[in-house]
N, C-alpha and C positions, 0 to 999 in steps of 0.2 A: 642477939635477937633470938636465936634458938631455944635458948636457958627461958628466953620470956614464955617463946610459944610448949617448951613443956618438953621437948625434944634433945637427942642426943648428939651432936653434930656429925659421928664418924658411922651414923646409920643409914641416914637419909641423902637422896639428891635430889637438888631443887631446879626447880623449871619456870620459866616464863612462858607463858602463853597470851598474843594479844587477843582483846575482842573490842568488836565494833562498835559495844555499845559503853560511856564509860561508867566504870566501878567505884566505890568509895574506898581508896589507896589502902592497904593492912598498915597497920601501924610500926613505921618503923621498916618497909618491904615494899618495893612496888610502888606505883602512881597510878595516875587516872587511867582506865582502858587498858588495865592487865590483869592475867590473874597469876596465882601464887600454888603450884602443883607440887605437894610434896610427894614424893616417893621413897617407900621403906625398902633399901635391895640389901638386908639381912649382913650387915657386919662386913662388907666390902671398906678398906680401906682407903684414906686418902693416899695418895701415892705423896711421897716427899717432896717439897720446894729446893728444887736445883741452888747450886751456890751460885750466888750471884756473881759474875765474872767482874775481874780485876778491871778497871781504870785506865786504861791507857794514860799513858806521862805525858803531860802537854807539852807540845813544840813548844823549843829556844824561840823564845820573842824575837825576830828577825827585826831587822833594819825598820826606819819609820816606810811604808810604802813596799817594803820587803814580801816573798814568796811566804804563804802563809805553809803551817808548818803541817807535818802530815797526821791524818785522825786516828786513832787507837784503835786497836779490831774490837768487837761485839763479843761482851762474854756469853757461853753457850748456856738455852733455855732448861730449864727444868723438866725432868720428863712428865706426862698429864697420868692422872688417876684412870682407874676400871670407870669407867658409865655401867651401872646397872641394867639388868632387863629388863623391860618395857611390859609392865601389868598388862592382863588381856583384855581384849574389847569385850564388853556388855554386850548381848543381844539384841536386835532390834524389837521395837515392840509391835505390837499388831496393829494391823493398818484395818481400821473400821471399814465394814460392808456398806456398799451405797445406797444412798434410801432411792427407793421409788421415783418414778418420774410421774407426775400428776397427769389422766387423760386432756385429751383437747377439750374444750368448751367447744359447742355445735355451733355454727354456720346460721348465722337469722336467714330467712327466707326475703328473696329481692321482693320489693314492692312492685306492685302494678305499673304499666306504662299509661302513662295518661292518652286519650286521646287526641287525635289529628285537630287541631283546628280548621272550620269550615272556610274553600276557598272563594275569595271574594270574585264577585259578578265581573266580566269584562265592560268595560266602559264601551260608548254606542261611537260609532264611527262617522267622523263628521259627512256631512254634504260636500259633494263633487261640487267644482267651482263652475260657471257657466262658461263652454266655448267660445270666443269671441270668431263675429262675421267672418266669415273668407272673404277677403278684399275683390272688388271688379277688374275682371280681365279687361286688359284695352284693346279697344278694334284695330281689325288687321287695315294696315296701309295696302292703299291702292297698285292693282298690276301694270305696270309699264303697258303700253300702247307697243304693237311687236312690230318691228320694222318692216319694208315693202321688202318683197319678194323679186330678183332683180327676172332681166327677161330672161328667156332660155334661146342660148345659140341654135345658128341655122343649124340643118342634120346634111353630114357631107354625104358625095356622091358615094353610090355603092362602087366597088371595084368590078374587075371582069372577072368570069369564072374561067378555073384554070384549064387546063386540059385535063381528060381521065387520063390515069392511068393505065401502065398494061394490064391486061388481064393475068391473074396468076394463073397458077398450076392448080387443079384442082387435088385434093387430099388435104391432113391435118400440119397444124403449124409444125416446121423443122429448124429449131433454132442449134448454134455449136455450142458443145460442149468440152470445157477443157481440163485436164483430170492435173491437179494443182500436189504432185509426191515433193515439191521439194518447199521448203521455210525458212524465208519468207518466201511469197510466189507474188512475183511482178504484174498486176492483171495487164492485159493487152487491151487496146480497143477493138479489134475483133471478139475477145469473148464475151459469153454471155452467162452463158450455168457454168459455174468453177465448182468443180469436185472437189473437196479438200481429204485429201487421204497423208498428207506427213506428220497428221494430228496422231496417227496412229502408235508413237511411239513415247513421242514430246510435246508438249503445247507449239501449233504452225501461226502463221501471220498472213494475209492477203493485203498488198499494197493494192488502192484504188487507184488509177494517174489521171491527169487533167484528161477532161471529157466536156464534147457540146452540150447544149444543155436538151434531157430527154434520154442521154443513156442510160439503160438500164444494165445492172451488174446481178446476177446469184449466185451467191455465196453457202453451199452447204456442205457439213459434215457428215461425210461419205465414207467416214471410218466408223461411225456411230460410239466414240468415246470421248465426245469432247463437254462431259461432265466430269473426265478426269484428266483430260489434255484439249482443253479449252482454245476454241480461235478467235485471233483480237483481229478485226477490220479496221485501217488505218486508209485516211486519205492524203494523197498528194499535192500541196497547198490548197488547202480545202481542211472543212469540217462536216463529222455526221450528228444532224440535230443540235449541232451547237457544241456537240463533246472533240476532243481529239479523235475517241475510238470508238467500236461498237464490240457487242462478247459475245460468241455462240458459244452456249458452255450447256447445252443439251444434246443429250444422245441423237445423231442425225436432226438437229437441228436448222434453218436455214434463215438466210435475211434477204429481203429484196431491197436493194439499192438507187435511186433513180436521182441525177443530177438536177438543178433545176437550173442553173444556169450559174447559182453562187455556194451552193455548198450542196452535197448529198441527204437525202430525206432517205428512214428506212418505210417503207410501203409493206 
């Protein structure tokens, strides 16, 4: 092949190179989608073809079904030729200047907004319907006939007048007073005006006791702090105004008491 292409074979070394697109095969070199690169590396020798190793002696034919026999060792390769130096790369060539970028083309102007069309007229609002009558009230029924009026009882005799009494003392009224240091304080039916002074430390208590009816009890705070040591009035089976208790919880505060016959009223 050499001799055809004009060449001397102990100058040159030949190369394969694929490419992706395919080629029309060199005659006698190569196939489709390669090319064929000679290179001249100046009188570099082939390097010699190794002697080709001995044959190992085939194993003794062993028995039929027999251990098969052992394989020959590999004669040793040939040593390979110099490869050449590799020709220098070519330059790149110049990479062309970019052309111009063309200005924008301008912007058309927006068209006019058309106008509002005009809004239509409100429609007229019908007639209110007519009220129907207010129905007739029905007369009022008859007032009962109002029963007799029965007679009035005789009027009984008058009674007799009593005797005067004695004539007092003359001067202003002198009722007792009892000065109430200890709580709770027992009232008595002799007192009348109860000083409350045990408030002065700790909240005191005034027990009322069963009483005819028209006694009168005073109950006041005589420490003048029973906004802050308050006194509870309690009656002795009996109620005041319907409560259990009553509360002097004002500075020198007082309450008047008076039996009526079934519970205590405060006066």
């Amino acid at each position: 092949m050499f001799n055809n292409l004009g060449f001397t074979p102990s100058r040159f070394l030949v190369k394969r190179r694929l490419r992706p697109a395919p080629l029309a095969p060199l005659a006698g070199f190569g196939g489709p989608g390669n090319d064929i690169i000679i290179n001249e590396f100046n009188g570099g020798s082939s390097g010699s073809q190794g002697a080709q190793g001995a044959t190992g002696a085939q194993g003794v034919q062993g028995p039929s079904n027999g251990p098969q026999g052992a394989t020959g060792s590999q004669g040793t390769n040939g040593t390979q030729g110099a490869i050449g130096s590799q020709g220098a790369t070519g330059s790149q060539g110049v990479i062309g200047t970019q052309g111009t970028t063309g200005s924008q083309g301008a912007i058309g102007s927006q068209g006019t907004t058309g106008s509002q069309g005009a809004i239509g007229t409100q429609g007229t609002t019908g007639s209110q319907g007519v009220i129907g009558t207010q129905g007739a009230i029905g007369s009022q029924g008859a007032t009962g006939s109002q029963g007799a009026t029965g007679s009035q009882g005789t009027t009984g005799s008058q009674g007799t007048t009593g005797a005067q009494g004695v004539q007092g003392t003359t001067g202003g009224l002198v009722v007792p007073v009892t000065i109430a240091n200890t709580s709770p304080y027992n009232a008595l039916s002799t007192d009348y005006d109860i000083a409350v002074t045990a408030n002065a430390v700790v909240p005191a208590s005034v027990v009322l006791p069963v009483s005819v009816t028209g006694k009168i009890f005073i109950v006041k705070d005589a420490a003048g702090v029973a906004s802050i040591n308050p006194i509870t009035v309690i009656a002795t089976a009996s109620t005041i105004d319907g409560a259990a208790s009553a509360i002097i919880n004002t500075n020198y505060g007082s309450l008047t008491f008076i039996f009526n016959g079934i519970e205590w009223n405060i006066t």
